[in-house]
Backbone atoms as SQL, in Angstrom:
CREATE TABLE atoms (id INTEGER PRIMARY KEY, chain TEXT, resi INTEGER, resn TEXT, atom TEXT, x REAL, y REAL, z REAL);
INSERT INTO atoms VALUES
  (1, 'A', 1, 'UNK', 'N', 119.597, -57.083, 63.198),
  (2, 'A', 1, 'UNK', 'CA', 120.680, -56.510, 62.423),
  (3, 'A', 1, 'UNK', 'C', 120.719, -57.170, 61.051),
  (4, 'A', 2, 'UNK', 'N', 121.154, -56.354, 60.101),
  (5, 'A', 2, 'UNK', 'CA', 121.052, -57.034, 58.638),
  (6, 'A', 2, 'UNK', 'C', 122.350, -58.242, 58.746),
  (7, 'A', 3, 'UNK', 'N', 123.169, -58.312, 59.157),
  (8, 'A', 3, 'UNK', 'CA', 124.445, -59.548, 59.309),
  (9, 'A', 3, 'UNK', 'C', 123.455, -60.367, 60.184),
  (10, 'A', 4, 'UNK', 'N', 122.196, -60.430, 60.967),
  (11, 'A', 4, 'UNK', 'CA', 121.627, -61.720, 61.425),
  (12, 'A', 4, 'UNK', 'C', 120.917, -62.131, 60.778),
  (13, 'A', 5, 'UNK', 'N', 119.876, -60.822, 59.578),
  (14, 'A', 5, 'UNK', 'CA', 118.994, -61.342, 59.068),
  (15, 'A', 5, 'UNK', 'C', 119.578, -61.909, 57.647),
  (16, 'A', 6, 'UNK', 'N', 120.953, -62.154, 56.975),
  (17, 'A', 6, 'UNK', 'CA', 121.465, -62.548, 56.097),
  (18, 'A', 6, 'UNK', 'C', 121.544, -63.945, 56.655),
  (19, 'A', 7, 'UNK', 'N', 122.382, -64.001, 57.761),
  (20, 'A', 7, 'UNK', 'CA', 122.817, -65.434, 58.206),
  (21, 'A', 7, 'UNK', 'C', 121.946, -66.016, 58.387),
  (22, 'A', 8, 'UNK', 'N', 120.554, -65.626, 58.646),
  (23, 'A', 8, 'UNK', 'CA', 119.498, -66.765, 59.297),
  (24, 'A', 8, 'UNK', 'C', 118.915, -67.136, 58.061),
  (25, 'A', 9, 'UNK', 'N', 118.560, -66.032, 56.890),
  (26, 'A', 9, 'UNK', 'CA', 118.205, -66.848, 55.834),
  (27, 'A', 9, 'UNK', 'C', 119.514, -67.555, 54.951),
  (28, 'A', 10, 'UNK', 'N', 120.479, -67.561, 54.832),
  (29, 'A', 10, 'UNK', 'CA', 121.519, -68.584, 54.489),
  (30, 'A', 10, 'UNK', 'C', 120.987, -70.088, 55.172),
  (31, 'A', 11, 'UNK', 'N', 120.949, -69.800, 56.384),
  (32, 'A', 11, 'UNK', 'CA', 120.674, -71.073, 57.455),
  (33, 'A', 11, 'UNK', 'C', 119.614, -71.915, 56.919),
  (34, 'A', 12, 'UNK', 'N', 117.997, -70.917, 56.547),
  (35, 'A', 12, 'UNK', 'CA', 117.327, -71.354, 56.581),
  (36, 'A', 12, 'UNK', 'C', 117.361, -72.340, 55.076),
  (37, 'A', 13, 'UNK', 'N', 118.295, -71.267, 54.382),
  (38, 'A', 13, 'UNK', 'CA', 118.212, -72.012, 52.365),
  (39, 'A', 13, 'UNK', 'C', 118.811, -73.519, 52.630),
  (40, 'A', 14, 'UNK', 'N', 119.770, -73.064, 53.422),
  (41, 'A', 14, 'UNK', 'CA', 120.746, -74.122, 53.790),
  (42, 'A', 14, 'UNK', 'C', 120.021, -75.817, 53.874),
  (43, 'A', 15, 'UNK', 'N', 119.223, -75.459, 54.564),
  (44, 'A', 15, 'UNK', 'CA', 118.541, -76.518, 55.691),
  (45, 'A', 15, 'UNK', 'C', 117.325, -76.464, 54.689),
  (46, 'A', 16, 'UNK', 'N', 116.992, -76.107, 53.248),
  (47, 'A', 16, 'UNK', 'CA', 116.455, -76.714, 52.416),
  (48, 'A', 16, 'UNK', 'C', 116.547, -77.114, 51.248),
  (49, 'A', 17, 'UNK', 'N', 117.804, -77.041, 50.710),
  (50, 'A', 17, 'UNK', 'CA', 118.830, -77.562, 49.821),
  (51, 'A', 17, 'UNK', 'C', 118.671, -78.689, 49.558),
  (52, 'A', 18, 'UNK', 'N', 118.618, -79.544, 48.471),
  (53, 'A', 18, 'UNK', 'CA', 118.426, -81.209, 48.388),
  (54, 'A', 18, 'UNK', 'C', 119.888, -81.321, 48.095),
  (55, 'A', 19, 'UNK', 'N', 119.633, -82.756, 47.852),
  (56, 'A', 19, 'UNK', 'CA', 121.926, -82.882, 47.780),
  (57, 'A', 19, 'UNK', 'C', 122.260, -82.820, 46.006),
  (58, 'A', 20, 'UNK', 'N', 121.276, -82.372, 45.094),
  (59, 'A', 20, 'UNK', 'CA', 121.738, -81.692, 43.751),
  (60, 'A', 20, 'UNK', 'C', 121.735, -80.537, 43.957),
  (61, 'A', 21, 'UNK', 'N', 121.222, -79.504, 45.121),
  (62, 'A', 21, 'UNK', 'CA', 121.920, -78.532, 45.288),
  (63, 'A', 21, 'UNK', 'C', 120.381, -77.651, 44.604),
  (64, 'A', 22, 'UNK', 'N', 119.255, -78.201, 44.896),
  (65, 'A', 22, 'UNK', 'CA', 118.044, -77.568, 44.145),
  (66, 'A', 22, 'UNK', 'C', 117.162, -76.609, 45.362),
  (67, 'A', 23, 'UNK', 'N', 116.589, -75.890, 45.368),
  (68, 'A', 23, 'UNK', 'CA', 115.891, -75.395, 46.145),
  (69, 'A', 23, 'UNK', 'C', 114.472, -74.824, 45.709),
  (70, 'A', 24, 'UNK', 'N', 113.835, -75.618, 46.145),
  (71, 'A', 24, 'UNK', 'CA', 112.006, -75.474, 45.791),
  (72, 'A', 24, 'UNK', 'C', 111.517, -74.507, 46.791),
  (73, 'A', 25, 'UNK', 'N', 110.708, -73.777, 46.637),
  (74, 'A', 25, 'UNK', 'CA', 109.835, -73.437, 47.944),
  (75, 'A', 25, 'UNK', 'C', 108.362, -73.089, 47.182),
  (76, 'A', 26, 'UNK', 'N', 107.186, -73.419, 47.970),
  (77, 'A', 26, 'UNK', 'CA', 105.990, -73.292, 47.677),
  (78, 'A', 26, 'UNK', 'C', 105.753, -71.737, 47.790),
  (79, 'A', 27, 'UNK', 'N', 105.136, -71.544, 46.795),
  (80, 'A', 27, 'UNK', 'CA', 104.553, -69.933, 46.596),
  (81, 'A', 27, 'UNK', 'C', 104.440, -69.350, 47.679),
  (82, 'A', 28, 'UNK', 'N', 103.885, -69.825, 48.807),
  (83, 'A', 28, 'UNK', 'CA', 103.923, -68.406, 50.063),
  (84, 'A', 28, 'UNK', 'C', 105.611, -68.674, 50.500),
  (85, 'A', 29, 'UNK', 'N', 106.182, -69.489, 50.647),
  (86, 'A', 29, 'UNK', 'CA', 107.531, -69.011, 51.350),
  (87, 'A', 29, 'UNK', 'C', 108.096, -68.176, 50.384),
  (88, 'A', 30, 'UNK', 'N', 107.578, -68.304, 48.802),
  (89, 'A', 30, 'UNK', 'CA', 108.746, -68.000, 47.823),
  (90, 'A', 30, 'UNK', 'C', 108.017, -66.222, 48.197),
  (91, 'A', 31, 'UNK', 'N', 107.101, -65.794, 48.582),
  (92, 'A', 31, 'UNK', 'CA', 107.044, -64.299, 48.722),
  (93, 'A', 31, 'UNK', 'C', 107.395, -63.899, 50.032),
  (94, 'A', 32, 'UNK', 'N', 107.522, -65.017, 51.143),
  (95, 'A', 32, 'UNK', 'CA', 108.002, -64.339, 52.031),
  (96, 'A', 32, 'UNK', 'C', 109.779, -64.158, 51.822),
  (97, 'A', 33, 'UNK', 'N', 110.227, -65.066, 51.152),
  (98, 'A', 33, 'UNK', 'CA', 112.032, -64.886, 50.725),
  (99, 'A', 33, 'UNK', 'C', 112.289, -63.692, 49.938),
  (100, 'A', 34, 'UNK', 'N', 110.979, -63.326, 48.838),
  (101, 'A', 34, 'UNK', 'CA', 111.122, -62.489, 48.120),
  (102, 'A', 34, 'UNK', 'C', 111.387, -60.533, 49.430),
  (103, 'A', 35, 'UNK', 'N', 110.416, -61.067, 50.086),
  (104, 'A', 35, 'UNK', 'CA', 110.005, -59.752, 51.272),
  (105, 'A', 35, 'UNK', 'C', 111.549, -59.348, 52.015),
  (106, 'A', 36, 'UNK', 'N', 112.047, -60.553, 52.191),
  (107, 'A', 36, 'UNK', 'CA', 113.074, -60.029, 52.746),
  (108, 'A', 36, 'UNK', 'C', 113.607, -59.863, 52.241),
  (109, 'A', 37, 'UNK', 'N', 114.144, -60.290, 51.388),
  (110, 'A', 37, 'UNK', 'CA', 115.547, -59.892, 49.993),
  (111, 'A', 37, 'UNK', 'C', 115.596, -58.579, 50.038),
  (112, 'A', 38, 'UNK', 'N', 113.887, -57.744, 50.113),
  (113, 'A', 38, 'UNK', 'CA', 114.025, -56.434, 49.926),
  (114, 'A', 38, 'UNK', 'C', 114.241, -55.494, 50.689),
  (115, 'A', 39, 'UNK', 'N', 113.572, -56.231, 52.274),
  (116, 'A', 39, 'UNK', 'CA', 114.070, -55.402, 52.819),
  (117, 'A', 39, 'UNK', 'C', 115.249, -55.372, 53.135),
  (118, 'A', 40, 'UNK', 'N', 115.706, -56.482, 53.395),
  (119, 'A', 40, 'UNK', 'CA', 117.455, -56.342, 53.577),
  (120, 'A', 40, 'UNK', 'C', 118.305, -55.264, 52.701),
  (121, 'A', 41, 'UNK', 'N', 117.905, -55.385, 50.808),
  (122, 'A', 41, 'UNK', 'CA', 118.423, -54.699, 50.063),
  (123, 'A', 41, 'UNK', 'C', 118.559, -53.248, 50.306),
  (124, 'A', 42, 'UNK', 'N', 116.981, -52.913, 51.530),
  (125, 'A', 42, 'UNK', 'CA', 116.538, -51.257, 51.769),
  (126, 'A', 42, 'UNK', 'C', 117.261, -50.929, 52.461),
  (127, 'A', 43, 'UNK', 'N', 117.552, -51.800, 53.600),
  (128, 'A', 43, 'UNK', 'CA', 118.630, -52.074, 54.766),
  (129, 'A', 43, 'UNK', 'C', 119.574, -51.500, 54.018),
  (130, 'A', 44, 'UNK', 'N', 120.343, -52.351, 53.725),
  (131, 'A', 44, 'UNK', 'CA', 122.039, -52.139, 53.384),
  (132, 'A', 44, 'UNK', 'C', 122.138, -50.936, 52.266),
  (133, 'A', 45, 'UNK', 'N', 121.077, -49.983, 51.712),
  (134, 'A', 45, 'UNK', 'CA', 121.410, -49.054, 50.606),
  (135, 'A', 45, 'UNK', 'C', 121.015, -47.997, 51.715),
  (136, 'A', 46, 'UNK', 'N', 120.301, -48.218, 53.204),
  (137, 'A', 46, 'UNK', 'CA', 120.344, -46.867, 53.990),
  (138, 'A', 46, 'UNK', 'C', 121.565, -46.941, 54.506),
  (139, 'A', 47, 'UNK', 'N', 122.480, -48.192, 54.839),
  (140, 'A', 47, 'UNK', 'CA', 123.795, -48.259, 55.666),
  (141, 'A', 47, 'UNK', 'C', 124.488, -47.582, 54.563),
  (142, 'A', 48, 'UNK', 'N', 124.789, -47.585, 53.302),
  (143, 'A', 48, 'UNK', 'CA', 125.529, -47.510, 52.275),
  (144, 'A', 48, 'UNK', 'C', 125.615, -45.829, 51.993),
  (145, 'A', 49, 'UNK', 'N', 124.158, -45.202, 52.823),
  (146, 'A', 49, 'UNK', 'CA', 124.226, -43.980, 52.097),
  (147, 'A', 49, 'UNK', 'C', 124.224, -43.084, 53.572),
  (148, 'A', 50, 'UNK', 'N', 124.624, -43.377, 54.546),
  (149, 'A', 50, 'UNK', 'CA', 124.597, -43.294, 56.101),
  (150, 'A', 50, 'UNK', 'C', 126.203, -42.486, 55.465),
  (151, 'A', 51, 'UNK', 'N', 125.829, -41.555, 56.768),
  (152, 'A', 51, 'UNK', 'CA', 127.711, -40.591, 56.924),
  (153, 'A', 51, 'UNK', 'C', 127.435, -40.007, 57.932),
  (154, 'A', 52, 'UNK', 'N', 128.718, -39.663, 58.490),
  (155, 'A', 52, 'UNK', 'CA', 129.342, -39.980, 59.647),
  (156, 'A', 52, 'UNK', 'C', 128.778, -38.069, 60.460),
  (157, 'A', 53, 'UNK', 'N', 128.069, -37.990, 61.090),
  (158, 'A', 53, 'UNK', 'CA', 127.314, -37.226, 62.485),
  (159, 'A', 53, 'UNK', 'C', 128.444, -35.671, 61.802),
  (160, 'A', 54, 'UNK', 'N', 129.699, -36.210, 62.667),
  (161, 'A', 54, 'UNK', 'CA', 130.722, -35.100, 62.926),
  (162, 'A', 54, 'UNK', 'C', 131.601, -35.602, 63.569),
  (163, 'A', 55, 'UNK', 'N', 132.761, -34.864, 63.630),
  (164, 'A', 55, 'UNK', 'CA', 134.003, -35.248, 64.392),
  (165, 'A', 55, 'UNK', 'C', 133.668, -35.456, 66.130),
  (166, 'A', 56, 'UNK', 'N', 134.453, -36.730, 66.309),
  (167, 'A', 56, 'UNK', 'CA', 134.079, -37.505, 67.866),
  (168, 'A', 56, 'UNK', 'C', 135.818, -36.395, 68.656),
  (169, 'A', 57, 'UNK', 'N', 134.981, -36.452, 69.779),
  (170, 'A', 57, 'UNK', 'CA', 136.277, -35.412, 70.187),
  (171, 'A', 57, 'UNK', 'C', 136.006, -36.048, 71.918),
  (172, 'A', 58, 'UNK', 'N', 137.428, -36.564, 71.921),
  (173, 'A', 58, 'UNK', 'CA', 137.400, -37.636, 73.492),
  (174, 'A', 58, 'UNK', 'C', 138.603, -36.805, 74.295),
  (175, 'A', 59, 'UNK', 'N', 137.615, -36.414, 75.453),
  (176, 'A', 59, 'UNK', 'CA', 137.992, -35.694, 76.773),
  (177, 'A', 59, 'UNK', 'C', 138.881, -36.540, 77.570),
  (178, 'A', 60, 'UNK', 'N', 139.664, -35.998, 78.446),
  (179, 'A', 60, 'UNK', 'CA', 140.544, -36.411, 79.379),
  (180, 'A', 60, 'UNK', 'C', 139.597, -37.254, 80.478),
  (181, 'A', 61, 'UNK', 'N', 138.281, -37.002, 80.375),
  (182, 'A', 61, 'UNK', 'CA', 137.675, -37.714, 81.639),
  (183, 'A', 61, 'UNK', 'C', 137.124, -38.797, 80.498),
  (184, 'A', 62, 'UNK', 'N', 136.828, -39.324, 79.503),
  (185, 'A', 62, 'UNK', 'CA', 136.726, -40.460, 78.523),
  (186, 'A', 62, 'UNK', 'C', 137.853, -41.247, 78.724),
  (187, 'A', 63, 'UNK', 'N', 138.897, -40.674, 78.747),
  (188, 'A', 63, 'UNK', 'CA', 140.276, -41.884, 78.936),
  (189, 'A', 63, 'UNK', 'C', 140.279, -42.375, 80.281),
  (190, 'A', 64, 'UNK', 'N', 139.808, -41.581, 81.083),
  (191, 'A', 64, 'UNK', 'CA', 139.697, -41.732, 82.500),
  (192, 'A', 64, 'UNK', 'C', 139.032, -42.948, 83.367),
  (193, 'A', 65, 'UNK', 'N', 137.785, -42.580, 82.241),
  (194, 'A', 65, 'UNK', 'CA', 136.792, -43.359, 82.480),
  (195, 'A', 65, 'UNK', 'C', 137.219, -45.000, 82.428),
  (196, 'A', 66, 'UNK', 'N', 138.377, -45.006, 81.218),
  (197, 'A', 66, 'UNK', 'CA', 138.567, -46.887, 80.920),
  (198, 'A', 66, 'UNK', 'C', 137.660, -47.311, 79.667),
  (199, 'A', 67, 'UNK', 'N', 136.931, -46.423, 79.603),
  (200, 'A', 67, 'UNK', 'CA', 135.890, -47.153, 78.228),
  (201, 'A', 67, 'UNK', 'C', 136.928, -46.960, 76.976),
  (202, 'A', 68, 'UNK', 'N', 137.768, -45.814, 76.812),
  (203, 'A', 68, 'UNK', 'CA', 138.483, -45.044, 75.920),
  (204, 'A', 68, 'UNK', 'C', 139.582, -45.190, 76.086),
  (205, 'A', 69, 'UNK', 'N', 140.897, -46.054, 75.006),
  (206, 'A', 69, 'UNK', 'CA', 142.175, -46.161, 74.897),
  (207, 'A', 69, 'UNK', 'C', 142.781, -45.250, 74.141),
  (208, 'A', 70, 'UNK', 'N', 143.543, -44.817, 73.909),
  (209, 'A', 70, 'UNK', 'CA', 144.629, -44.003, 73.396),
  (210, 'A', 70, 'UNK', 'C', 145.260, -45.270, 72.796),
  (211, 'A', 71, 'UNK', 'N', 145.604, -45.462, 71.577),
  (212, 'A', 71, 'UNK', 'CA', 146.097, -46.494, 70.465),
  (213, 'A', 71, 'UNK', 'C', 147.559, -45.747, 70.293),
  (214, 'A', 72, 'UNK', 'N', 148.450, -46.235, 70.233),
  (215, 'A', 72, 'UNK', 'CA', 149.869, -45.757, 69.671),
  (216, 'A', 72, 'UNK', 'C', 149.714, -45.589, 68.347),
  (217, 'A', 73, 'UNK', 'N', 150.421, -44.605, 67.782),
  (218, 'A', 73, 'UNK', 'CA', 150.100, -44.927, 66.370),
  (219, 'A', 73, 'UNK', 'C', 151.828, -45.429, 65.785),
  (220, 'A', 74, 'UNK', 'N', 151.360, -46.599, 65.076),
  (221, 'A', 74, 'UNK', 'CA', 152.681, -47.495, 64.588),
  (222, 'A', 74, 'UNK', 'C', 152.756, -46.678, 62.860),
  (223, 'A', 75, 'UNK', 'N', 153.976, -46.309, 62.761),
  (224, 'A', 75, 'UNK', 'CA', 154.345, -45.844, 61.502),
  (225, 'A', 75, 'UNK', 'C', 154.446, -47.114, 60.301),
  (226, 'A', 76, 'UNK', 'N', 153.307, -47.078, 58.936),
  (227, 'A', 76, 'UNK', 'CA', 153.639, -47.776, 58.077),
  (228, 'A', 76, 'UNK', 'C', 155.055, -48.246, 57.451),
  (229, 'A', 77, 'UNK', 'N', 155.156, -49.247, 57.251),
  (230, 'A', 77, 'UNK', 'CA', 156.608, -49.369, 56.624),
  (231, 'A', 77, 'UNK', 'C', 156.585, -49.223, 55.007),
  (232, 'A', 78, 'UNK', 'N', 157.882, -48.383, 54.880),
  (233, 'A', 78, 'UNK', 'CA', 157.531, -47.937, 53.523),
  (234, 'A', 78, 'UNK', 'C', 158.742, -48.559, 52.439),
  (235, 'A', 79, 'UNK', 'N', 158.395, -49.376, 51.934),
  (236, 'A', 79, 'UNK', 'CA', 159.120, -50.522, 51.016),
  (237, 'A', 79, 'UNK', 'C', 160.116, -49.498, 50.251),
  (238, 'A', 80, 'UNK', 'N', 161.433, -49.820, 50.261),
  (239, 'A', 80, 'UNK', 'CA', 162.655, -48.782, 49.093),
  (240, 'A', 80, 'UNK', 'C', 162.406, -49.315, 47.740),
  (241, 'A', 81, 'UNK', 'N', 162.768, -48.372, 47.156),
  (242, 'A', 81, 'UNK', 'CA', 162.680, -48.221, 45.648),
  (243, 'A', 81, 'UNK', 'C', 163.392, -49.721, 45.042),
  (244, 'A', 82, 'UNK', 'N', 163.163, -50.172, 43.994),
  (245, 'A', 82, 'UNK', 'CA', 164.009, -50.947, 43.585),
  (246, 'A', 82, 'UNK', 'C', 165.430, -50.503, 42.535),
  (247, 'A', 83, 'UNK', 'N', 166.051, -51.010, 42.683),
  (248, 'A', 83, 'UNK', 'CA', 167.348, -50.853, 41.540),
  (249, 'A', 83, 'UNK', 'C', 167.019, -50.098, 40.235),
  (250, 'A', 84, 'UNK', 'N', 166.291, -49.660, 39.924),
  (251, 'A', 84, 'UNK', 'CA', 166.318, -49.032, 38.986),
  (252, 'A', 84, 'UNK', 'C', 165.392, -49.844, 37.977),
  (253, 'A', 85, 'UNK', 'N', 164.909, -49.700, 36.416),
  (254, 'A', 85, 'UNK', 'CA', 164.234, -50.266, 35.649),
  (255, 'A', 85, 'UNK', 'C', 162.868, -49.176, 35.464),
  (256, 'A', 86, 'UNK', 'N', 162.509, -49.143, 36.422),
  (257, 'A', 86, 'UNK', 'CA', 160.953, -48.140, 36.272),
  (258, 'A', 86, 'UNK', 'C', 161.543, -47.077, 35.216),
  (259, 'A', 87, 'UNK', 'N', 160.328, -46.544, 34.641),
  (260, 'A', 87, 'UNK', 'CA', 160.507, -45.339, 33.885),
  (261, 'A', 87, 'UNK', 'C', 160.187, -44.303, 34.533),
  (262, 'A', 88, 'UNK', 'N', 160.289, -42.955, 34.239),
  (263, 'A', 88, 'UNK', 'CA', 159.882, -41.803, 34.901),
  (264, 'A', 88, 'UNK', 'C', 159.568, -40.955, 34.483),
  (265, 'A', 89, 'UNK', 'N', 158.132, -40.468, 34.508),
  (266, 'A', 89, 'UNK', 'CA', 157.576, -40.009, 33.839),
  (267, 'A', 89, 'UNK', 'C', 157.930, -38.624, 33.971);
């Protein structure tokens, strides 16, 4: 998953960091860091441009089942106007 393959190279920069905070790497790691950067980048611009199938439509035997909750829906609270001051357009 791209959230493991971010964290593992964080991990890995991490764990080669000197304590000024410098990071060297010899020419072949520096193209294998480069490789992933990109693919990750390819990654996250197919998630980015990904949309959604169609409407999910859950049957009485889905709730049935236990996999599928029915959520209450809680009404936002909607803050009152203040005393006056605003303008109106």
């Amino acid at each position: 998953m791209l959230s493991d393959d971010l964290s593992n190279l964080r991990d890995w920069i991490d764990r080669r960091v000197d304590q000024d905070g410098i990071l060297t790497l010899p020419a072949d790691l520096t193209g294998v860091v480069r490789f992933m950067l990109r693919d990750m980048t390819r990654t996250a611009r197919a998630l980015e441009a990904s949309q959604i199938a169609g409407h999910a439509t859950i049957t009485s035997e889905d709730l049935a089942s236990g996999k599928v909750k029915r959520l209450t829906i809680v009404p936002r609270p909607v803050s009152k106007p203040s005393g006056g001051g605003g303008s109106v357009a």
